[in-house]
Wavefront OBJ file of the C-alpha trace (Angstrom):
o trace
v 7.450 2.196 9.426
v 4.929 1.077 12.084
v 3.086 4.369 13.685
v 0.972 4.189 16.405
v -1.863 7.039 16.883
v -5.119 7.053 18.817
v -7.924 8.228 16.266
v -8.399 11.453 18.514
v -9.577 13.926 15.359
v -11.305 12.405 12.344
v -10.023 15.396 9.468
v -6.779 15.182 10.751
v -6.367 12.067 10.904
v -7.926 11.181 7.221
v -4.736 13.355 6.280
v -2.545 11.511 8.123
v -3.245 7.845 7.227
v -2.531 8.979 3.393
v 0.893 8.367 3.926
v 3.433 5.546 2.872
v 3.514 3.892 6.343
v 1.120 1.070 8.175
v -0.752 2.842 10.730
v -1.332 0.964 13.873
v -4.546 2.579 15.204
v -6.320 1.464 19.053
v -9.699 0.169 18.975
v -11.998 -1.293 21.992
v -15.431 -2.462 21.838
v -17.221 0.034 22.542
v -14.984 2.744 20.124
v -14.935 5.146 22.825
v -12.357 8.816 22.825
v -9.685 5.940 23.725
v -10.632 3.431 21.605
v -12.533 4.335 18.241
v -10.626 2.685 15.464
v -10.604 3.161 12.133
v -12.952 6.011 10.453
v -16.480 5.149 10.105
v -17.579 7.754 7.825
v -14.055 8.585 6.346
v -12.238 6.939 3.699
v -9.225 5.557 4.863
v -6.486 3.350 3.497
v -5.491 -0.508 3.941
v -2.111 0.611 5.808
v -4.957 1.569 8.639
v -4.773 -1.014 11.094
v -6.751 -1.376 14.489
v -5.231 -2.755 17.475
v -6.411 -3.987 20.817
v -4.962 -3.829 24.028
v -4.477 -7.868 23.821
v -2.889 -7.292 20.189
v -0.898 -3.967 20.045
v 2.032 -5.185 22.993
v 2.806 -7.751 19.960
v 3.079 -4.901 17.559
v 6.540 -3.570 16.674
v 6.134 0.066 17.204
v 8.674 2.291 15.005
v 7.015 5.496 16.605
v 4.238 6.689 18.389
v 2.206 9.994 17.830
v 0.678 11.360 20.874
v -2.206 13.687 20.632
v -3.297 13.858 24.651
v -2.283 14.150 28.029
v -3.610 10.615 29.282
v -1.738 9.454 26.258
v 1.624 10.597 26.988
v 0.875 10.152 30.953
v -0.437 6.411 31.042
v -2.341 5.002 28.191
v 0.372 4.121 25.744
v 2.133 2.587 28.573
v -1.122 0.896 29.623
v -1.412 -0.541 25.915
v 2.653 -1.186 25.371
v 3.765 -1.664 28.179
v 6.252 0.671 27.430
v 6.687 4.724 28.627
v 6.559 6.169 25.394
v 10.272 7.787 23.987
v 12.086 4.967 26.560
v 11.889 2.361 24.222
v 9.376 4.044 21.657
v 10.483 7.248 19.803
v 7.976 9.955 20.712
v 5.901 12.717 18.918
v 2.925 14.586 20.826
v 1.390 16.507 18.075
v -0.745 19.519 19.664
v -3.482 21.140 17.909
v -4.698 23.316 19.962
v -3.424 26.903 21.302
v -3.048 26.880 25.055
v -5.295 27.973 27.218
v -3.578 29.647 29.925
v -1.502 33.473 29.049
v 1.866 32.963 27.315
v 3.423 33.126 30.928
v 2.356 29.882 32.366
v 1.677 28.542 29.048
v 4.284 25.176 29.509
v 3.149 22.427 27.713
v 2.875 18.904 28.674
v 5.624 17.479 26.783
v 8.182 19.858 27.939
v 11.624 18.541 29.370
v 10.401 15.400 27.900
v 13.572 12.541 27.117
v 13.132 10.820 23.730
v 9.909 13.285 22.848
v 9.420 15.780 20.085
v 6.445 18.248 19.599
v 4.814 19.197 16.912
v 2.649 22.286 16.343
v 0.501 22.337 13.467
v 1.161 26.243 13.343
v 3.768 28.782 14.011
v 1.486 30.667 16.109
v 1.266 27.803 18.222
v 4.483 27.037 18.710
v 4.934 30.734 19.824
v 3.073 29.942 22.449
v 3.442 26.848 24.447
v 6.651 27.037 26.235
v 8.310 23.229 25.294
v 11.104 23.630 28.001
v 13.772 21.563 26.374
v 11.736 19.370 24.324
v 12.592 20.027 20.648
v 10.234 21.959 18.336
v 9.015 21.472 14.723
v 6.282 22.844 12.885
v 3.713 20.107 10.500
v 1.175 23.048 9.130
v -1.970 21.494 8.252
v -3.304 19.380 5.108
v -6.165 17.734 4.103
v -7.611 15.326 1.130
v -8.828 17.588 -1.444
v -12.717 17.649 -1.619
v -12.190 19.564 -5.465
v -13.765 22.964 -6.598
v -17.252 22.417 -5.400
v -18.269 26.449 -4.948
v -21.311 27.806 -6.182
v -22.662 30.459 -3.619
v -25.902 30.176 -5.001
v -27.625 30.837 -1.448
v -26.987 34.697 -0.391
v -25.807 33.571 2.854
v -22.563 32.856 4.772
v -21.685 29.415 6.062
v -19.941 29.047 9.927
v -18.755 25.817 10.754
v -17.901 25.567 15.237
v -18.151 22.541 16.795
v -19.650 22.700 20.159
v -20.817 26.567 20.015
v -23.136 26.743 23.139
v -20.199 25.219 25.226
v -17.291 26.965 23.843
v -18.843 30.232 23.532
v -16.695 33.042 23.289
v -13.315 31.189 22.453
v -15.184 30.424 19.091
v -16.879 33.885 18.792
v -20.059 31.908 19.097
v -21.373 35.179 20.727
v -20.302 37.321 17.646
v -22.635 35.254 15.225
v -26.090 37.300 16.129
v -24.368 41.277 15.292
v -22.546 39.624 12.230
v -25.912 38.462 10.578
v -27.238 41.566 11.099
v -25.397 41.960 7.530
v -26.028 38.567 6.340
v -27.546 35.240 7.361
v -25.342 33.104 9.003
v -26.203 29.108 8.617
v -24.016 27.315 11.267
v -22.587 24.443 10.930
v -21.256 21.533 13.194
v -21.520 19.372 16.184
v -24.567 20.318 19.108
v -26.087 22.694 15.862
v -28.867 22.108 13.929
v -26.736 21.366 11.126
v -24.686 18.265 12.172
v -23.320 16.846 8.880
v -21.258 13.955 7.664
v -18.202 15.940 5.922
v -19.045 14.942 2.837
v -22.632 16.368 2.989
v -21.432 19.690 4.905
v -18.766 20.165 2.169
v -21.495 20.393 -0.200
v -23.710 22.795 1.646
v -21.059 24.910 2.548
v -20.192 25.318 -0.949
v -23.299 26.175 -1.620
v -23.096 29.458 0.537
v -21.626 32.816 -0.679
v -18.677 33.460 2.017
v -17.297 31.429 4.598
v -17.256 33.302 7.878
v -14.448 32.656 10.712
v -15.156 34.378 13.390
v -12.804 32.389 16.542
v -11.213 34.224 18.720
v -8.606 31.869 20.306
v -8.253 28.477 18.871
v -5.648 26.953 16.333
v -6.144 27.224 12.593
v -9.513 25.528 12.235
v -9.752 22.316 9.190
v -12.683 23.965 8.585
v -10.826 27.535 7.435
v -8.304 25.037 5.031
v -11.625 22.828 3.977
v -13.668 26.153 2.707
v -10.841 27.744 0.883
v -10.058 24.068 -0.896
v -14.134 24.261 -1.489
v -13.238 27.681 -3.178
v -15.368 30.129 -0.655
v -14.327 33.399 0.392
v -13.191 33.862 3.451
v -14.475 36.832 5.878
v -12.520 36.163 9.166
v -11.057 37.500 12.784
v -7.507 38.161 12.353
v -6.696 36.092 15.314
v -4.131 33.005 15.442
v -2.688 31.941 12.927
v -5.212 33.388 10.410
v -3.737 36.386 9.381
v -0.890 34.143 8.194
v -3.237 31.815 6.671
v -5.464 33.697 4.131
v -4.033 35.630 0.955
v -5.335 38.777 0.944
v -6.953 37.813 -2.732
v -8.768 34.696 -0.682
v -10.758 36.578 2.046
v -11.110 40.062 4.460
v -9.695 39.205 7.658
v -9.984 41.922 10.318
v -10.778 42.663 13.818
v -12.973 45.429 13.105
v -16.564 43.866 13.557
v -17.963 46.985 10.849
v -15.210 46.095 8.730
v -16.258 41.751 8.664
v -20.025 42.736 8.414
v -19.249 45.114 5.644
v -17.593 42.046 3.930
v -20.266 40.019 4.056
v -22.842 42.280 2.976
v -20.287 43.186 -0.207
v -19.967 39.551 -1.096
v -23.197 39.024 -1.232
v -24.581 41.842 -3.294
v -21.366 40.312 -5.622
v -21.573 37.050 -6.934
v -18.280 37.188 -9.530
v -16.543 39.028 -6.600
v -16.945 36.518 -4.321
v -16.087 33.547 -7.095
v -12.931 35.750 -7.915
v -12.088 35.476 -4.477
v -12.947 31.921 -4.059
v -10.833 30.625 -6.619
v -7.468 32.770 -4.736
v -8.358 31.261 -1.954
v -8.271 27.588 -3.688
v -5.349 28.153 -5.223
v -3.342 29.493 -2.019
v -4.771 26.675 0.246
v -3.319 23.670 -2.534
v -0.440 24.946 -2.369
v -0.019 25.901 0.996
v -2.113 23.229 2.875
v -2.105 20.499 -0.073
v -1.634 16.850 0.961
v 1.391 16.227 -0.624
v 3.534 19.028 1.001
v 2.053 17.867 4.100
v 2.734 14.033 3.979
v 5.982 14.886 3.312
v 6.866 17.380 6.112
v 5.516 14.244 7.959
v 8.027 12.183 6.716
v 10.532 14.176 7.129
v 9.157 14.576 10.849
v 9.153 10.652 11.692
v 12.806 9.938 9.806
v 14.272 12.267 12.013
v 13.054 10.892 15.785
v 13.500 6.933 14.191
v 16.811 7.783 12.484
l 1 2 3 4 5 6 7 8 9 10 11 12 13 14 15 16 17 18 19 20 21 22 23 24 25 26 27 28 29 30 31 32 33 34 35 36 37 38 39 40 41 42 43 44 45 46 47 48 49 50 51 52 53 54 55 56 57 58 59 60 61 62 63 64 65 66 67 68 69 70 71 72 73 74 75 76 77 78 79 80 81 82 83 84 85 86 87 88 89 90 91 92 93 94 95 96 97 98 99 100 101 102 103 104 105 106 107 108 109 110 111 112 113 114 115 116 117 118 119 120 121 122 123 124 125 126 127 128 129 130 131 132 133 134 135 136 137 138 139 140 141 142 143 144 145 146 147 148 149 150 151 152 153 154 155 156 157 158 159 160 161 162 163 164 165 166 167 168 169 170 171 172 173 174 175 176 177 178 179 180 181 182 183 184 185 186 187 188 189 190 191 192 193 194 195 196 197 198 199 200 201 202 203 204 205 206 207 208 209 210 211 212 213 214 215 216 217 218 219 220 221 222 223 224 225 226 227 228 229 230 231 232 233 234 235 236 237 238 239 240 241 242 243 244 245 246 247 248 249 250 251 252 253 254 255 256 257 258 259 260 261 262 263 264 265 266 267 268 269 270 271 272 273 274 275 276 277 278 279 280 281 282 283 284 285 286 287 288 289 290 291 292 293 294 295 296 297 298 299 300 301 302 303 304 305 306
């Protein structure tokens, strides 16, 4: 089938293309937030193919996959022509945790005719309020980047995107007491360390422990990337997490003494931590592999087109 998707979150949507279908994907000139295209430093396939607002109102849309509020309020419309689930089934696929208290936590696409969400976690979907918009539940997957461990540095690796601005939501402010017990290198966009995936994969693996320390966000790719990598996880037990990491794979806690003693065990303990790298691996292919999730998808976009 014919899926329509704005390129809104580059790991994600790497996963995503992997499927069976053709992906019609929005593109302008200047491959702006509503415009960028295909990947530019991520593989993706043939069936990945960019439209423009002069092209995609010739398309023949089987379904389109909303990720944003200006997405499901005007721009599909804007590029259609069409209010997306009139004529257009409708999926807005949320990957974030709200931001409000459970209370007043409605989301966006609730009471929505011809929509479905989809929450990339159960914790999520515990907490946006959908009205009468039905409910299912994608959990993540990515493209395996293979066994690539080797904590060789005695150090932990964070990856948080946007630290300064997001601050305590990403327990940015937790990073100075928790290297107290063992450098932390950080990792991601506006840090020091702002690497293609391919090269941050590789220096991540190349850290003893993977540390996690968000407060309030949904299950990071970053958590499912370093456990594929095979890294111990030491991480808040927050979200989804808790869920999320076998106890073999990682120590996740909200004590801040108990997460610093972690990290200072793992690295005095090199065949520790590779023990618990490998548990990790193995719970995060089968859990988060790309096959399971391609097919949940599937299953997903038969249902609204059926």
């Amino acid at each position: 089938m014919n899926v329509f998707l704005w390129h809104v979150h580059g790991s994600y949507t790497t996963a995503f293309v992997q499927g069976r279908h053709r992906y019609l994907v929005p593109v302008l000139p200047d491959r702006g937030p509503d415009g960028r295209g295909r990947a530019q430093s991520w593989q993706w396939p043939d069936s990945v193919v960019e439209v423009t607002p002069e092209t995609a109102c010739r398309e023949s849309i089987d379904v389109v996959v909303l990720q944003r509020p200006c997405e499901l309020d005007r721009l599909f419309e804007e590029w259609t022509g069409y209010p997306p689930g009139k004529s257009t089934p409708a999926i807005y696929l949320e990957h974030n945790t709200p931001r409000e208290p459970a209370n007043d936590s409605r989301h966006p696409a609730a009471d929505r005719n011809g929509m479905t969400l989809v929450h990339v976690t159960h914790f999520n979907a515990l907490m946006w309020d959908p009205g009468s918009t039905p409910v299912r539940v994608v959990e993540h997957g990515i493209v395996d980047p293979g066994h690539r461990y080797t904590g060789e540095l005695p150090r932990a690796a964070a990856v948080i995107n946007e630290p300064a601005r997001r601050g305590r939501i990403v327990g940015a402010d937790l990073l100075g007491e928790l290297s107290q017990a063992t450098p932390v290198d950080l990792f991601g966009m506006g840090t020091h360390h702002d690497l293609p995936q391919a090269a941050l994969h590789r220096e991540m693996a190349m850290r003893r422990a993977y540390l996690h320390p968000y407060r309030w966000t949904s299950l990071g790719l970053s958590l499912v990337e370093a456990m594929h990598l095979g890294m111990p996880v030491v991480a808040l037990a927050t979200t989804e997490v808790p869920d999320a990491v076998p106890p073999a794979g990682g120590v996740v806690t909200n004590r801040i003494d108990e997460l610093k003693e972690a990290l200072a065990w793992l690295i005095s303990d090199l065949p520790a931590a590779r023990r618990m790298g490998q548990a990790a691996r193995d719970h995060a292919k089968q859990r988060y592999g790309l096959e399971r999730f391609l097919a949940d998808w599937d299953r997903v976009l038969g249902g609204v087109t059926a």
